[in-house]
N, C-alpha and C positions, 0 to 999 in steps of 0.2 A: 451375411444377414444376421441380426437378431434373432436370438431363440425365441419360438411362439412365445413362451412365458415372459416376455421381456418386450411385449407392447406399453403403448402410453399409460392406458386403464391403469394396470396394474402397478405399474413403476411409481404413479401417485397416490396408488394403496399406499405404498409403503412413504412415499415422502409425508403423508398424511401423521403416518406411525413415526416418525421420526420427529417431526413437527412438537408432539405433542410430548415423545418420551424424553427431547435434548441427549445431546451426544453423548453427553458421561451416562444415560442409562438406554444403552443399546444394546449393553451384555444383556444376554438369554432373548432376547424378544425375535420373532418372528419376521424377517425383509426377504422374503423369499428372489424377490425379482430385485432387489437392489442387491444383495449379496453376489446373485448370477451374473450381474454386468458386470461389478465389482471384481469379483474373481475372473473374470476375463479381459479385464485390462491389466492388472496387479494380484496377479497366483500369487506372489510373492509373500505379499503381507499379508497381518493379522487380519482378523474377519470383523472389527470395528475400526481397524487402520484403514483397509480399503472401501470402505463404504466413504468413510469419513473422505479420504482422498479423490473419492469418486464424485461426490458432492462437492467437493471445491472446483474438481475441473468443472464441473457441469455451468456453477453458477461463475466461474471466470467467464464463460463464453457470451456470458449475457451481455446486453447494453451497460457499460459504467451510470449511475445517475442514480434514480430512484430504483429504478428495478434489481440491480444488483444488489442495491445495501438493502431494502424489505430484504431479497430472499436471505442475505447473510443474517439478519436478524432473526427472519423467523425458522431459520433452520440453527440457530447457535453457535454459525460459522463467524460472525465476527469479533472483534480482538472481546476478551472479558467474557462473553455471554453462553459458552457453551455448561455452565453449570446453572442457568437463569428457567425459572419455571417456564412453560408455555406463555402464561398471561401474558406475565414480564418480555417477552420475547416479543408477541403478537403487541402490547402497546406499545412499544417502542417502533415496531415496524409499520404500525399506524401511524405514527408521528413521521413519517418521513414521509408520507402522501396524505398529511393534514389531514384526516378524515377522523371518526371514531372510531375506536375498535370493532363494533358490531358492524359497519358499513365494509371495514378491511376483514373482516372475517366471510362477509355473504358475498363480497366482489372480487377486492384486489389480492386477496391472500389465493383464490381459485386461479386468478392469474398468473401470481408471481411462479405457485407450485408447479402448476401447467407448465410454463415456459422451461422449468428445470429442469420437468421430465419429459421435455421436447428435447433439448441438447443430450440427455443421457444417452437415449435412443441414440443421437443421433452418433455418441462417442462409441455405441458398442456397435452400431449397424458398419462406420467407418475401422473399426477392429482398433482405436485408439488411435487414429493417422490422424495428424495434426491437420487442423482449419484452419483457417482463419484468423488469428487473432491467437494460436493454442500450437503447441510443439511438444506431441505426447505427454504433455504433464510436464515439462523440463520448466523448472525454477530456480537455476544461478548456471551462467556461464561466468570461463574465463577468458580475458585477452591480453597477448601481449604486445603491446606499442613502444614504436620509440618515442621518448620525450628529450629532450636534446642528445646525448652520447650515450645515452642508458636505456637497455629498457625496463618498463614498468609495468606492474602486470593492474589489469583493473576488475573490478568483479561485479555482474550483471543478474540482480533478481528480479525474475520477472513474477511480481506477487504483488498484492495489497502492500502498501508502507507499511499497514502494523503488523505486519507478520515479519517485520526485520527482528534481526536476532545478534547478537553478539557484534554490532555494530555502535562506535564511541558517541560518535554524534552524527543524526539526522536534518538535512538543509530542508527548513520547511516552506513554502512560499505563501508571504502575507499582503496584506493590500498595505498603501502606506499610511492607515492610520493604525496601525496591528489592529483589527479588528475582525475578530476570529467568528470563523461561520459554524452556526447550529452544528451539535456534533453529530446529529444523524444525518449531516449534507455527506455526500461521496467525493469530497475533494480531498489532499494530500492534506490539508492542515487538521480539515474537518476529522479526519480519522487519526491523525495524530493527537487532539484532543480527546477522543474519543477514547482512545486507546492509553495515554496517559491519565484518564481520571478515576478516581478511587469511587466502586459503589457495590452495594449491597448483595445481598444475595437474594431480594426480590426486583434488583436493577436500579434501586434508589440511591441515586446521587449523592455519595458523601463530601469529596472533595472533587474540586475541578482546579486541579493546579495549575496548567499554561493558562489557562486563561487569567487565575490570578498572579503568576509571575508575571505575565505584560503588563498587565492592569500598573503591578510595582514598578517594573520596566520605565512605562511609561511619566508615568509621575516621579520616577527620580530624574529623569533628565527633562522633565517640563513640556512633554508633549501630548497630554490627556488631551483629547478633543481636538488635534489640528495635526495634519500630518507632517513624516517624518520627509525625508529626502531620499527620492528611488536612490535601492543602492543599497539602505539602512541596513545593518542586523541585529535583532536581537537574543541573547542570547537568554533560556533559562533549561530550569531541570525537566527532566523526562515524567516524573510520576510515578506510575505503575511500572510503564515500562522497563525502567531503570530494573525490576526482577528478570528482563529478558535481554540483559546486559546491554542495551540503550541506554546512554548515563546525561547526555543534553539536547537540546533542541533549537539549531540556529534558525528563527525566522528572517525571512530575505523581504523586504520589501522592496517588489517587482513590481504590483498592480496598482496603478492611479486609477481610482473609479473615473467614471463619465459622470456629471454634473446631472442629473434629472433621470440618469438610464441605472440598470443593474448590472451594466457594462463593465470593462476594464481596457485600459490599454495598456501594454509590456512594450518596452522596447530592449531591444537584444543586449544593447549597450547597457543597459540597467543589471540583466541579470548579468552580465560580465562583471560588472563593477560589485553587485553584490557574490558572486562565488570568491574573487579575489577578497572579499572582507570575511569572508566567511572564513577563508583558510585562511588571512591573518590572523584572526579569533580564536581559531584553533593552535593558532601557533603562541597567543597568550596565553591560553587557560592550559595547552599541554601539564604543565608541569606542577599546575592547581591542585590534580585527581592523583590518586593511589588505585594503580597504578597508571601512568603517565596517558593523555588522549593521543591517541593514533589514527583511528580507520576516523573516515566521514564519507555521507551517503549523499548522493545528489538526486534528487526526482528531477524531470524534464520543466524545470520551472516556466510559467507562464504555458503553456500548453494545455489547460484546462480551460476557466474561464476566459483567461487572455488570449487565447485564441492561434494564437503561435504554432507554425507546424512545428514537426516532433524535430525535422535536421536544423531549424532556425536553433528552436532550443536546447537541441545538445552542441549545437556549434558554440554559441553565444557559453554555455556553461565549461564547455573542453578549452575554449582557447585562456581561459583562465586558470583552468587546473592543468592544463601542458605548460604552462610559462610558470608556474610553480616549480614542475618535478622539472622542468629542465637545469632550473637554477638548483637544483640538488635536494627539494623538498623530500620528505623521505613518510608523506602517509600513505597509507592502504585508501585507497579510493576506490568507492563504491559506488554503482548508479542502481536507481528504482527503479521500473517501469510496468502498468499494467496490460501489457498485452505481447505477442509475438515482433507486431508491427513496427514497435515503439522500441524491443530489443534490436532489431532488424537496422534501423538507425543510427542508435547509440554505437553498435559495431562500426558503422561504416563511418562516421565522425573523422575518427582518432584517424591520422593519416600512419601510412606504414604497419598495417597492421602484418603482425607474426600468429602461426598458430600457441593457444596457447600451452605451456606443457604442461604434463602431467602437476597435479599440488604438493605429489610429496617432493620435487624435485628440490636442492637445497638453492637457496642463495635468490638474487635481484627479484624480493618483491620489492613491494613500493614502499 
């Protein structure tokens, strides 16, 4: 159980005080009851490392959609925003439930906070034992498969897309007119614009580069305003990101909207043909960059809007990237995914799985 001091009340005293001070000034301040969960899931780390860690699990367990991205907003968790005033924080988290600030401050912001420190409870009353959707906090595994005579090892984060790190290129899934969604939507593209766009230090939007690499994208090859052919990719730069050694951005067009709806349809065939183009891409521009492109990251395309369970969509993306490495392709391949469930999948895809070994061991990555 929970230490008395580490009920609901108190635990949103303090996301209250978090709220308002943003991550970077949480030295000296007073979290009485976030510190004590804190420290009992991770003794280990610093006393703004754990808290900070403690709030990320908290708001992973939420619903993905609106209510995850408010809380990542108004607590500073998401990509860019942990140096961002409270205001800046709270109108941006208003924008993502269209409302005004003053209506997200008297309603929806009492919500989102509640709910996070409804799962905190709930991570220290379970002593950090993984839920639902959550596996102690664990954020990358490894696997080793075979891919024709060899094997190849793959690597699996379970985290937001923009919290990729040292990864060449990111496959992001687009509709086929590339036409990228609002950046406070909670989708894979959505957050990758998000996270590549250059702004302020009151949150004001200075550049929005993917969206104007398409924009260029599309009008060199003459497709402004009518779409591409599922399958397409296009490729442009990262942004910001590129400081967190993400250097490009393949989008895949996978989703043909429905005609009158806000629908999409994916079919499996599509994302297959787009991940083969995708590592063929990779295998043109390789030798473009200083130094050379190697790793590339796959999210469960079509599995959001379009609808796709999580084994259609990693089947449909594996059988394109095993007929790669069988033929001797030699990348570091990566998969996204935001939850336990979605990791849970991605493992069991790859047929023949191996445990994977230790990372320093030398020799047969991918």
């Amino acid at each position: 159980m929970a230490p008395p001091s580490l009920d609901h009340a108190s635990i949103l005293v303090d996301l209250q005080a978090v709220r308002r001070a943003g991550l970077l000034r949480l030295r000296g301040r007073e979290l009485p009851a976030l510190e004590s969960a804190a420290a009992s899931l991770a003794p280990a780390r610093t006393r703004e490392g754990a808290v900070e860690a403690l709030l990320r699990r908290a708001v992973e367990r939420l619903d993905a959609g609106t209510l995850r991205t408010a809380a990542e907003y108004t607590l500073g968790l998401a990509q860019g925003t942990r140096d961002w005033p409270a205001s800046s924080r709270r109108a941006r988290a208003a924008e993502v439930y269209r409302v005004s600030e003053e209506r997200f401050r008297k309603h929806h912001e009492v919500m989102v906070l509640g709910q996070v420190a409804e799962h905190i409870v709930e991570l220290v009353e379970g002593g950090g034992e993984p839920g639902e959707g959550d596996r102690a906090g664990e954020t990358h595994r490894s696997v080793d498969v075979l891919a024709g005579e060899r094997t190849v090892r793959l690597t699996l984060h379970i985290h937001p897309v923009d919290l990729l790190r040292d990864v060449d290129v990111v496959v992001s899934p687009a509709n086929t007119y590339f036409a990228l969604p609002e950046p406070y939507k909670s989708s894979v593209s959505a957050s990758l614009r998000r996270a590549a766009s250059v702004r302020g230090l009151t949150g004001d939007l200075l550049d929005d580069p993917v969206h104007d690499e398409l924009r260029t994208w599309a009008a060199r090859h003459g497709t402004s305003g009518r779409p591409v052919v599922p399958g397409t990719v296009a490729a442009t730069g990262s942004g910001a990101m590129a400081a967190y050694g993400v250097r490009r951005i393949y989008h895949a067009a996978v989703a043909v909207p429905r005609a009158g709806t806000n629908d999409y349809d994916v079919l499996p065939a599509d994302i297959t043909r787009a991940t083969s183009r995708a590592l063929a891409l990779l295998a043109e521009e390789r030798d473009r960059h200083t130094p050379p492109l190697r790793s590339v990251c796959f999210p469960l395309l079509g599995s959001g809007r379009g609808g796709l369970p999580y084994r259609v969509s990693a089947a449909a993306v594996w059988s394109a990237v095993e007929a790669e490495l069988a033929r001797g392709a030699r990348w570091d391949v990566h998969f996204v995914v935001r939850d336990a469930e979605a990791a849970r999948v991605v493992e069991r895809v790859p047929s023949r799985i191996r445990p994977a070994r230790d990372r320093s061991a030398p020799g047969r990555s991918v």
